[in-house]
N, C-alpha and C positions, 0 to 999 in steps of 0.2 A: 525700763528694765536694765539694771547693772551686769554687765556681761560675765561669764563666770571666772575668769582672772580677776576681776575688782572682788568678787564675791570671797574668793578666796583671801585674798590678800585683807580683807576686813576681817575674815575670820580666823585667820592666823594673828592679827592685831589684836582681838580681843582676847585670844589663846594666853598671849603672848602677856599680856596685862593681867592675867587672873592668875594665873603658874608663877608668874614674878611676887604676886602678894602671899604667896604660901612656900615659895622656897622650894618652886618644881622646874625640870626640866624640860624642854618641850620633847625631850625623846621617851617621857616617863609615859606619853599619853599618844596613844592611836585614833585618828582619827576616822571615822566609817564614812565613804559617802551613801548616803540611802537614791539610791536611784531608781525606785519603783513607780513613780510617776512620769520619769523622762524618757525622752528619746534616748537612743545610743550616742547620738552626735553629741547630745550634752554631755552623757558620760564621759564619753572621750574627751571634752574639754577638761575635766574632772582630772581626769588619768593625766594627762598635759601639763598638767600644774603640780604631778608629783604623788599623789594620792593613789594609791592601790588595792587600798579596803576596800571592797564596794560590795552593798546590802540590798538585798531585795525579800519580798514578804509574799508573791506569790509563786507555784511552781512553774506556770508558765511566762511571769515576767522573767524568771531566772534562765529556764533555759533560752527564751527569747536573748537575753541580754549577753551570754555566752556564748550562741551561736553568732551573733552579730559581732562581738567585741573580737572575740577570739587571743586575748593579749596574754601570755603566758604569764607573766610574773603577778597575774591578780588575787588575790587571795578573797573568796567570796563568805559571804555572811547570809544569814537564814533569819531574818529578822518576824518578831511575829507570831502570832497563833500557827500551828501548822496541824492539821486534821489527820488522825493517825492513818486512814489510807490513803494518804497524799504524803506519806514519807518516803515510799520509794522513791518517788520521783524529784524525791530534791535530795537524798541525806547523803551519796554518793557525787553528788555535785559540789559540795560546799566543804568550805577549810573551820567555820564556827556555827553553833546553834546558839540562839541566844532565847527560847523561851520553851525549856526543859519546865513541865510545871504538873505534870502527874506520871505513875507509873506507867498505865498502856500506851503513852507516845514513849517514855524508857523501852517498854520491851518489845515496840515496833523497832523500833531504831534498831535495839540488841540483833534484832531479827533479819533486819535489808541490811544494814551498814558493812561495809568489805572493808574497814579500816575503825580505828578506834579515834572518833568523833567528840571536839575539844565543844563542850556546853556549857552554857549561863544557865544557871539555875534562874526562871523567871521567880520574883518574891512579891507580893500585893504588901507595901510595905504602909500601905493606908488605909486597909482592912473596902478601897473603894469597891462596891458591887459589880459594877461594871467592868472593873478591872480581871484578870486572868492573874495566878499566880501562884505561889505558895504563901499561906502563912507565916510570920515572923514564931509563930509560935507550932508550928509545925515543922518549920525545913529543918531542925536537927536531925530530927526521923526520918523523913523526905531524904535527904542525904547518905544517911548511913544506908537506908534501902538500896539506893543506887548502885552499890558495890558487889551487887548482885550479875551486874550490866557487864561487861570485859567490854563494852564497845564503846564504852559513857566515860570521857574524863571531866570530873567538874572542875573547868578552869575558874570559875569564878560567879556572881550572883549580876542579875539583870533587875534593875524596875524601871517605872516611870513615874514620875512625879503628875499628881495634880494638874490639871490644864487650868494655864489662867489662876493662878493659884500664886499668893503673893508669896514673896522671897524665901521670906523666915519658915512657910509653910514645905517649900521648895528643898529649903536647905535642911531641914529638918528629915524631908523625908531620905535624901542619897545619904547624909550621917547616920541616919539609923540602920542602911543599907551598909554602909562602910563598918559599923559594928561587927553586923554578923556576918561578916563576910572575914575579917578579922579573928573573931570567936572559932568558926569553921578553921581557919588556916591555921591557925595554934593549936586544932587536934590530929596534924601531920596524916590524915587519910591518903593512902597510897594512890584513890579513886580518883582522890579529891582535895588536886592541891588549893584551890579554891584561893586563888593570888592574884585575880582580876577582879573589875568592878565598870560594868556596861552601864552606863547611864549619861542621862543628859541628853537633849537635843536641841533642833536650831532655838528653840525660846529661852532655852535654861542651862545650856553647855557650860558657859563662865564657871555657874555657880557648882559645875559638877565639878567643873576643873579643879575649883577650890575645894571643893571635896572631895577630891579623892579618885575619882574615876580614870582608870585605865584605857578607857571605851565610849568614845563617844560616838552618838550615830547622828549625824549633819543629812539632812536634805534639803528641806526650803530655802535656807540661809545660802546655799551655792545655787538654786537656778532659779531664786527670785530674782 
């Protein structure tokens, strides 16, 4: 097992090689760590190396992880399905939502949230069944509804690529994401400045990097 400093420092190297072939900066792209598998102790080695994002997907890995970490300058993430009576208890803990993907989690959120709440629109940008999301051919509707919300800013669209899914399939799908994410930011919605792009993870980050993504969410790749 590679300790999570080497982990990093690989993953910054290949950051580093993918931004360089598309003419990005490595300050253009946030990196998530996803910690809902690990200890705290891991985390903190996480945090140690610089990293402040950190992502969890269920409501008691979060407050777990909060209570334990306690580090002021963290900025938490809400990765994930989240079950609309399970939003109380995380939408006032977290700084991002990343899987905004029908109205009744909107007008729960409208409903618990004490602050106006920065969200990815989740998108099924491969129409998979299994997948969660919105429609490519829905979220323009999907979106302008939102403006109904005062609690809902849409920073930007979320998906995930195919598992195991070759390259061209891979890159295919965050391009098509980076469209309409694009498409949305050129109709200037006051809701929805929609100027982010979540995607990518430990298998396929590179290839987000090169397209485009503002957001990537790293787990396995820092505590394998």
């Amino acid at each position: 097992m590679s300790s999570v400093k080497e982990n990093c420092q690989e993953i910054e190297r290949k950051l580093g090689l993918s931004l360089k072939k598309v003419n990005r900066e490595r300050s253009s792209l946030q990196v998530v760590a996803v910690t809902k598998s690990v200890s705290s102790e891991q985390a903190i080695a996480v945090i140690e190396e610089g990293y402040t994002h950190l992502a969890e997907n269920r409501p008691e890995g979060l407050e777990a992880k909060l209570e334990e970490l306690n580090v002021p300058q963290l900025v938490w993430h809400y990765i994930g399905n989240l079950q609309t009576r399970k939003v109380k208890k995380v939408i006032n803990k977290i700084d991002y939502f990343h899987a905004l993907d029908r109205l009744a989690l909107a007008e729960e959120i409208e409903k618990r949230a004490q602050k106006r709440i920065s969200c990815f629109v989740q998108v099924n940008v491969t129409g998979e069944v299994s997948k969660s999301g919105v429609s490519p051919d829905e979220l323009d509707e999907f979106i302008g509804s939102l403006s109904q919300y005062s609690k809902i800013k849409v920073v930007g669209l979320m998906t995930m690529a195919p598992l195991n899914a070759e390259e061209t399939v891979v890159r295919a799908a965050f391009a098509h994401l980076r469209n309409l994410q694009q498409t949305i930011q050129k109709k200037v919605f006051s809701h929805a400045p929609c100027t982010e792009l979540s995607m990518g993870m430990s298998k396929d980050y590179t290839i987000a990097a090169e397209e485009g993504a503002t957001f990537i969410r790293i787990g396995t790749s820092f505590f394998e």
